[in-house]
C-alpha positions in Angstrom: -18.5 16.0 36.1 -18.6 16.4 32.5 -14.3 15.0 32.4 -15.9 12.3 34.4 -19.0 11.4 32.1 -16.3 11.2 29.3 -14.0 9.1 30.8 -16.6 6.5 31.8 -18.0 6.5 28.4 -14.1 5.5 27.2 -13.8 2.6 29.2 -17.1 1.3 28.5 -16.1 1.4 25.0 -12.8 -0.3 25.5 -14.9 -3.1 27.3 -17.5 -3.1 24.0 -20.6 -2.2 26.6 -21.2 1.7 25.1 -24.8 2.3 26.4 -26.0 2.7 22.5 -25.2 -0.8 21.9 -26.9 -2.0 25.3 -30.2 -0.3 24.4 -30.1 -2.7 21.2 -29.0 -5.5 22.6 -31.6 -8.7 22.1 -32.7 -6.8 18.1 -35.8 -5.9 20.3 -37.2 -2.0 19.8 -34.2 -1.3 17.5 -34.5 0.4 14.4 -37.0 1.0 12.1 -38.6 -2.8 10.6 -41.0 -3.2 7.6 -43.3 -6.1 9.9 -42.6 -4.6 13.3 -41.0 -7.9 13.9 -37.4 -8.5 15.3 -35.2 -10.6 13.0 -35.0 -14.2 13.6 -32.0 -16.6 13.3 -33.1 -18.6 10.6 -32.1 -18.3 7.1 -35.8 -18.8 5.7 -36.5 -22.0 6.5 -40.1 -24.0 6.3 -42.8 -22.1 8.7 -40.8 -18.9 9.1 -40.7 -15.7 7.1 -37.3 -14.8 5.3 -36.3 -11.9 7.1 -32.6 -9.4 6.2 -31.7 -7.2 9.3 -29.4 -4.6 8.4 -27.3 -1.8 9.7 -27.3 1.4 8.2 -26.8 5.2 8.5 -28.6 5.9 4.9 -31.8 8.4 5.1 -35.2 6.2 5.7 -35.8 7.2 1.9 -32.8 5.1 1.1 -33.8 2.1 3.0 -37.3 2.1 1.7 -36.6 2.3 -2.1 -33.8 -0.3 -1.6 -36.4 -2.4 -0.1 -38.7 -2.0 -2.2 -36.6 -3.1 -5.0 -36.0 -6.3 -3.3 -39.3 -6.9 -2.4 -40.5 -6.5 -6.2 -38.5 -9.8 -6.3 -39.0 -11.1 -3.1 -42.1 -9.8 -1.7 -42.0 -12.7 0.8 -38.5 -11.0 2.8 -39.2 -8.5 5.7 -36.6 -6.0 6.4 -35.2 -5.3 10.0 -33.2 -1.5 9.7 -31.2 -0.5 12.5 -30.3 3.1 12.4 -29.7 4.6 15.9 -27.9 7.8 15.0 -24.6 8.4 12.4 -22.3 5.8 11.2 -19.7 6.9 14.2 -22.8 5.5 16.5 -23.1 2.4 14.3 -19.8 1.0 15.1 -19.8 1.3 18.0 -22.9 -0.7 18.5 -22.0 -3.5 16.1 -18.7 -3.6 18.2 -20.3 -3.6 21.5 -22.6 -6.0 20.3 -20.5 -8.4 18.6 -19.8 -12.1 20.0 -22.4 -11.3 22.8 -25.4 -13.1 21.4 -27.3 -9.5 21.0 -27.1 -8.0 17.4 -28.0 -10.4 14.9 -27.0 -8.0 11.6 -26.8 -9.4 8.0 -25.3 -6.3 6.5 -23.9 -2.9 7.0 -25.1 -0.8 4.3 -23.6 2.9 4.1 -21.0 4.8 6.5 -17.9 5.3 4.6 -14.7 3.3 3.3 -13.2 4.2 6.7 -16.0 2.3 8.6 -16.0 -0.2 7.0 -11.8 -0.7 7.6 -12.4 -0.9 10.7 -15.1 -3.4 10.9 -12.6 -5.8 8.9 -10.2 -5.5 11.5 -12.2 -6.2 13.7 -12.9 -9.4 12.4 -16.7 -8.6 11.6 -16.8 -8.7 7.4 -16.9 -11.8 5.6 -16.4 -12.2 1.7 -18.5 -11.4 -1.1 -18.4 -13.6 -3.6 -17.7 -11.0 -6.3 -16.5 -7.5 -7.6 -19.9 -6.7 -9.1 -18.0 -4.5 -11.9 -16.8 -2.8 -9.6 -13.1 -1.5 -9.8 -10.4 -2.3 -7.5 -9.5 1.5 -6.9 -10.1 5.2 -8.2 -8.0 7.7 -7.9 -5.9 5.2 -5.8 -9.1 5.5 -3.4 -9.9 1.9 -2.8 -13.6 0.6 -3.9 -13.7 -2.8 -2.7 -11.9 -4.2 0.9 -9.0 -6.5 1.0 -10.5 -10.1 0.2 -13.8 -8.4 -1.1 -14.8 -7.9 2.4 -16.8 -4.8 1.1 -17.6 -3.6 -1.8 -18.6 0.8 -2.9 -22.6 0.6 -3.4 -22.2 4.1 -4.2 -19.6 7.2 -4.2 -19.7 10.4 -2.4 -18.2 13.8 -2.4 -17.8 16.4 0.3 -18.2 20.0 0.0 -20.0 23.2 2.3 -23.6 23.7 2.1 -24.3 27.6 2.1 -27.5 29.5 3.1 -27.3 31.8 -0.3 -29.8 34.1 0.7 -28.3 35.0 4.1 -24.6 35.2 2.9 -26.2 37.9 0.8 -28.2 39.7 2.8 -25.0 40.0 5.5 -22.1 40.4 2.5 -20.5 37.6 4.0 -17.8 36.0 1.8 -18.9 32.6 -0.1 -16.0 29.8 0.2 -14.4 28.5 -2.1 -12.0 26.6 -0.1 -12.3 24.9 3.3 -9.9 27.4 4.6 -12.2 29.9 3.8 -14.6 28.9 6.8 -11.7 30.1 8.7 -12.7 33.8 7.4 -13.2 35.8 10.9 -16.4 37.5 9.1 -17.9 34.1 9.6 -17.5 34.2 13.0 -20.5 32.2 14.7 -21.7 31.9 11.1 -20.7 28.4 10.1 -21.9 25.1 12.0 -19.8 21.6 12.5 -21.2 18.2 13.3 -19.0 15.9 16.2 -16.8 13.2 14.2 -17.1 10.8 17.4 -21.1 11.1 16.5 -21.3 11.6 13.0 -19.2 9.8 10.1 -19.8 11.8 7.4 -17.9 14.7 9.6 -15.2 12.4 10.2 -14.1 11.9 6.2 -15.0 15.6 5.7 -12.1 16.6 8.7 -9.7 13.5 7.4 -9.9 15.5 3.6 -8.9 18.3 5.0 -6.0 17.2 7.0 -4.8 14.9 4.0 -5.7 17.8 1.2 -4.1 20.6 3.4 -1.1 18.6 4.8 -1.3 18.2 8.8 0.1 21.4 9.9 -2.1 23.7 7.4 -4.7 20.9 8.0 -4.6 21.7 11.6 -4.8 25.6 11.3 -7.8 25.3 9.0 -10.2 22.9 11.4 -8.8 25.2 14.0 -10.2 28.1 12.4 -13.4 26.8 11.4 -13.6 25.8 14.9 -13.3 28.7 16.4 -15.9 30.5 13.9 -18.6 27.5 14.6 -21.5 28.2 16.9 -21.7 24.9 18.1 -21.1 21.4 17.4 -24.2 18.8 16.5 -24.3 15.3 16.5 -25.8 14.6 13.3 -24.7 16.0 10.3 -28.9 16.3 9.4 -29.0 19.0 11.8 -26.0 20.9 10.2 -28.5 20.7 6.9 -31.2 21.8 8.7 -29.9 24.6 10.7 -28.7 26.1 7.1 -31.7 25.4 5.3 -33.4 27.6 8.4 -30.9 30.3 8.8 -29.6 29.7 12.0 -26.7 28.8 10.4 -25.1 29.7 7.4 -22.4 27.6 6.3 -21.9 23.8 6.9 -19.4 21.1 5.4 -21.8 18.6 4.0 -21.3 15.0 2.0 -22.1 15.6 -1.9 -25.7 13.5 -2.2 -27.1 15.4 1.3 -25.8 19.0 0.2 -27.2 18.8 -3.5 -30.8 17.2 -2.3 -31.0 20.1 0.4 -30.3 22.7 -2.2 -33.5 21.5 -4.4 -35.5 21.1 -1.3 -35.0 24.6 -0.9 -36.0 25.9 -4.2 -35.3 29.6 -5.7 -35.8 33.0 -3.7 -38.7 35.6 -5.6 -36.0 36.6 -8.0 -35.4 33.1 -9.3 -31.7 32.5 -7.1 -31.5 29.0 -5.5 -31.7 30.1 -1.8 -29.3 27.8 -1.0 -25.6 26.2 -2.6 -23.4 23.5 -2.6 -20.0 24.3 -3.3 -16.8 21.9 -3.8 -13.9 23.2 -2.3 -11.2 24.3 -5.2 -8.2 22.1 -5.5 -9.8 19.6 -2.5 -12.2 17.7 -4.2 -11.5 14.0 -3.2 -14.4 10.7 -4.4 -14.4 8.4 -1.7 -16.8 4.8 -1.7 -20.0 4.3 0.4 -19.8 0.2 0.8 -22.2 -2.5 1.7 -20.4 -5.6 3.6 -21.7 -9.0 5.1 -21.3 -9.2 8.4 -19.3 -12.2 9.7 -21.9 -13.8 11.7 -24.7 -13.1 9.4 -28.2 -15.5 10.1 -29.3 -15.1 6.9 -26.3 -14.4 4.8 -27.4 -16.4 1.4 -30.5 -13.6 1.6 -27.9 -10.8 2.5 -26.0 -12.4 -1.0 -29.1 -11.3 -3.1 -29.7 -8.0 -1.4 -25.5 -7.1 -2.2 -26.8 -8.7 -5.6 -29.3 -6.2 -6.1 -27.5 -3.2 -4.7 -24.6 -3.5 -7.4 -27.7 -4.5 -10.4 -27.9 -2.1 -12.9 -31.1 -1.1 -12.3 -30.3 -0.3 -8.6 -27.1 1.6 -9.4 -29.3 4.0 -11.8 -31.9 4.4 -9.1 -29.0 6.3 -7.0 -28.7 8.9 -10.0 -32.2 9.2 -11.4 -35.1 11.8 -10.3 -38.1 10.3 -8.6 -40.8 9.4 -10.8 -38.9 8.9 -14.3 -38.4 5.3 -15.2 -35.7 3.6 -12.8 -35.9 6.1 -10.4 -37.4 6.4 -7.2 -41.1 5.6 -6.5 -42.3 6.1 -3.1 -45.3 8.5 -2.6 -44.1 8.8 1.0 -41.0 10.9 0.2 -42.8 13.3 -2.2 -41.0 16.2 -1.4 -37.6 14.8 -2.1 -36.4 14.9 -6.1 -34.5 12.0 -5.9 -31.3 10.2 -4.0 -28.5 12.2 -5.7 -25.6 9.8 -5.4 -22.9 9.0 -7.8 -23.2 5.1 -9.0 -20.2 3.4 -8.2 -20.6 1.3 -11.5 -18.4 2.4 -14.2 -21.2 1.1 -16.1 -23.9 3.2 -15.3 -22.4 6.6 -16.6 -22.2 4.6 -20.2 -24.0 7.2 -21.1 -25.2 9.1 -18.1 -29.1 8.2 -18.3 -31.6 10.5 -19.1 -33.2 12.0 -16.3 -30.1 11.6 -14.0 -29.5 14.2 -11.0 -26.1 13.3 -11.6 -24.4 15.0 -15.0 -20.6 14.0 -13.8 -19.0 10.9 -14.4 -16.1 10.5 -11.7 -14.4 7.8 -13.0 -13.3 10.4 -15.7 -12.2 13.5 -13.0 -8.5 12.6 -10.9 -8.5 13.8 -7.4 -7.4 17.0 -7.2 -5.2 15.8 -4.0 -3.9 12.8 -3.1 -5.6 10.6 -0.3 -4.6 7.6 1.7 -7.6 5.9 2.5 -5.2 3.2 4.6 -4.0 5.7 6.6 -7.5 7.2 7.5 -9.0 3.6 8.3 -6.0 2.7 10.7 -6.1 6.3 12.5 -10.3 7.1 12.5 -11.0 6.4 16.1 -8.1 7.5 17.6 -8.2 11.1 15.1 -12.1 11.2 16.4 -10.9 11.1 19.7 -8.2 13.9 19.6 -10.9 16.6 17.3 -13.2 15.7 20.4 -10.4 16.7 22.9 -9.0 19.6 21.5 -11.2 21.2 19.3 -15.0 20.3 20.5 -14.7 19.5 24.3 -12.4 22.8 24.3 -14.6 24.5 22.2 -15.3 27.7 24.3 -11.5 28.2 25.5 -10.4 27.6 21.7 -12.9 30.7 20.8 -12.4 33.1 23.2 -8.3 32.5 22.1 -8.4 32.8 18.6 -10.4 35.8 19.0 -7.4 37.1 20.8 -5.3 35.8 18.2 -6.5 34.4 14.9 -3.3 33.7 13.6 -2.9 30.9 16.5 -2.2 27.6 15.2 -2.0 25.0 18.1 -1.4 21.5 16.0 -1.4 18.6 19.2 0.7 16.4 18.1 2.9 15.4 14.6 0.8 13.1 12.1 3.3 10.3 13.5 2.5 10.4 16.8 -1.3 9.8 16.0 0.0 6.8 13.7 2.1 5.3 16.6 -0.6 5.8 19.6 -3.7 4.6 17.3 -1.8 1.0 17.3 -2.9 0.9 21.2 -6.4 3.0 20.6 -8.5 -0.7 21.4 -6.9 -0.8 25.3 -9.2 1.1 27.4 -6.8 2.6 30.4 -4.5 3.8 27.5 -7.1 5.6 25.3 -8.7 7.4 28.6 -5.2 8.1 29.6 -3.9 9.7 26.3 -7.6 11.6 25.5 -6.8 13.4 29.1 -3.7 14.7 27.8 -5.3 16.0 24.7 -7.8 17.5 26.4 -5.3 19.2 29.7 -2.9 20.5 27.3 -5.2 22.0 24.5 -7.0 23.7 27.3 -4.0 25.2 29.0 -3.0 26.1 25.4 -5.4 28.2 24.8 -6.2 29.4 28.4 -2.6 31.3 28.0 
């Protein structure tokens, strides 16, 4: 039943129905809105409130101080959010949704230089009309899409998030690399979000195939698969069930990890109960755009709210604690410090300001390994599809073998053959063919 349930959900993704994007359909009881209103299809005319309806997987502190910035300029704009779940969750419904007369999105805000690939293939990003200052590439990571279909609002990191106190208490091994989650002390220790689900999983498992090569790559996601107690949906939970205990040790994107570490505060002796570390010799800066969608109602609005995104002040609200001047303001997030993401303005570490969360400037660090952010766009789906297959919907068979053997290293298929069969990943009989082999053979794999 479960085989079954998968392949259905395929091919209703090939056809652009996935049932996400069908409970949205109409901008009716979507998302989160500032009016409680659904977005209309006017671009502010006479008699009609200006209204900016945008997709995003940012936190709802994120969306809030965003919009409040914009409203401090344009109180008269209301502010339609759609945020069903992770950025993985978000394509798909903009895809589903696209040409059909249902989603009515001005932007895409957040989700990864990936994501936002693959929405420009798709033919949903139009142009910005500039760079904002912001450069063309970093670390031969690219900031803004071909034809300035999107541009890096902000840049992220990814590194583990680890319970301090109970790797302590346990003497269990703190990583320092990603191959270090492999560690069979951590057995049932460490906790992994889905990459079909959640994007910010998806980059973390892409930097560790790229960082590691695709063999080693393979043998370390492998491992830390085998050590994980489960798999969640959101990476949220993965923060949460660290913060609690109930796991110990989670990848986590930079801004998320850091924030959750000062949530946390110090044990009785002073410690911090919790850390973020970035993996030695891994550490890759990747963008988080903003993009106009193609069909945008109200895209002279969306203009201004890109505008403001990419203003200085904005750019120093990203790095600033809440409370000090330029940083964030709303009362209703009191017990967060602050946003804790890297500007993607050059400008804006010229110096760093004072009172920034941020003390690194990363347009002065190089990658410590190379990464092809091409490569990752043109692969994401179909890569999302084969960790599903092998490592998450196999994920009791690949435990119980690598506790026979923890030196197995099944690696599915070469890094070409990914390349070659993601050419064919948007036909819907091919993708739910080629995901069954994944699955059949990884389980027979390790079933032997």
């Amino acid at each position: 039943m479960k085989l079954f349930s998968r392949k259905i959900a395929v091919l209703l993704f090939g056809l652009g129905a996935f049932s996400s994007a069908a409970v949205f359909s109409g901008c009716n009881n979507s998302g989160t809105s500032s009016d409680g209103g659904s977005p209309s299809a006017d671009s502010g005319g006479s008699g009609t409130a200006k209204q900016l309806a945008i997709v995003s997987p940012h936190g709802r502190e994120i969306q809030a101080e965003f919009e409040r910035l914009f409203k401090a300029k344009h109180p008269e704009v209301k502010f339609k959010w759609y945020d069903p779940g992770g950025t993985s969750d978000l394509l798909k419904l903009v895809m589903g949704q696209s040409g059909q007369g249902g989603l009515k999105a001005d932007l895409f805000f957040g989700g990864g230089g990936e994501a936002f690939a693959v929405l420009d293939a798709k033919g949903l990003l139009q142009s910005l009309p500039e760079t904002y200052g912001v450069p063309d590439k970093l670390n031969g990571v690219p900031l803004r899409g071909k034809d300035e279909k999107w541009v890096a609002a902000a840049l992220s990191g990814f590194g583990i998030l680890v319970n301090q106190t109970y790797a302590k208490r346990d003497n269990l091994p703190i990583p320092q690399t990603w191959a270090d989650l492999g560690n069979p002390k951590l057995e049932n220790r460490i906790e992994l979000a889905d990459p079909r689900e959640s994007g910010s999983a998806h980059t973390a498992y892409e930097v560790i195939l790229q960082t590691n090569g695709w063999d080693k790559g393979w043998q370390v996601l492998q491992s830390m698969a085998a050590n994980s107690r489960r798999f969640v949906k959101s990476s949220s939970g993965l923060l949460a069930d660290v913060s609690s205990g109930e796991a110990v040790m989670a990848p986590a994107i930079d801004f998320y990890g850091r924030k959750t570490v000062a949530k946390a505060g110090n044990d009785d002796k002073g410690t911090p109960k919790l850390l973020y570390v970035e993996p030695k010799g891994q550490s890759v800066v990747t963008p988080d755009p903003i993009g106009l969608m193609k069909d945008a109602p109200h895209a002279e609005l969306a203009k201004e709210f890109v505008k403001l995104v990419l203003s200085p002040e904005a750019q120093k609200m990203w790095m600033l604690e809440k409370g000090t001047d330029g940083g964030p303001q709303l009362k209703e997030f009191s017990d967060e410090k602050g946003l804790f993401r890297m500007a993607a303005l050059p400008a804006a570490y010229k110096p760093i300001p004072k009172g920034s969360l941020i003390q690194t400037n990363p347009y002065t660090i190089v990658n410590q390994s190379p990464y092809d952010a091409e490569k990752a766009a043109r692969r994401r789906q179909a890569l999302d599809s084969l960790l599903g297959a092998v490592l998450i919907d196999n994920h009791t068979q690949l435990k119980a073998a690598w506790k026979k053997n923890p030196k197995m290293n099944y690696v599915p298929i070469t890094e070409a053959e990914l390349d070659k069969v993601a050419g064919q990943w948007d036909k819907a009989s091919f993708v739910n063919e080629t995901t069954d082999k994944w699955l059949k053979a990884a389980r027979q794999k390790f079933s032997t």
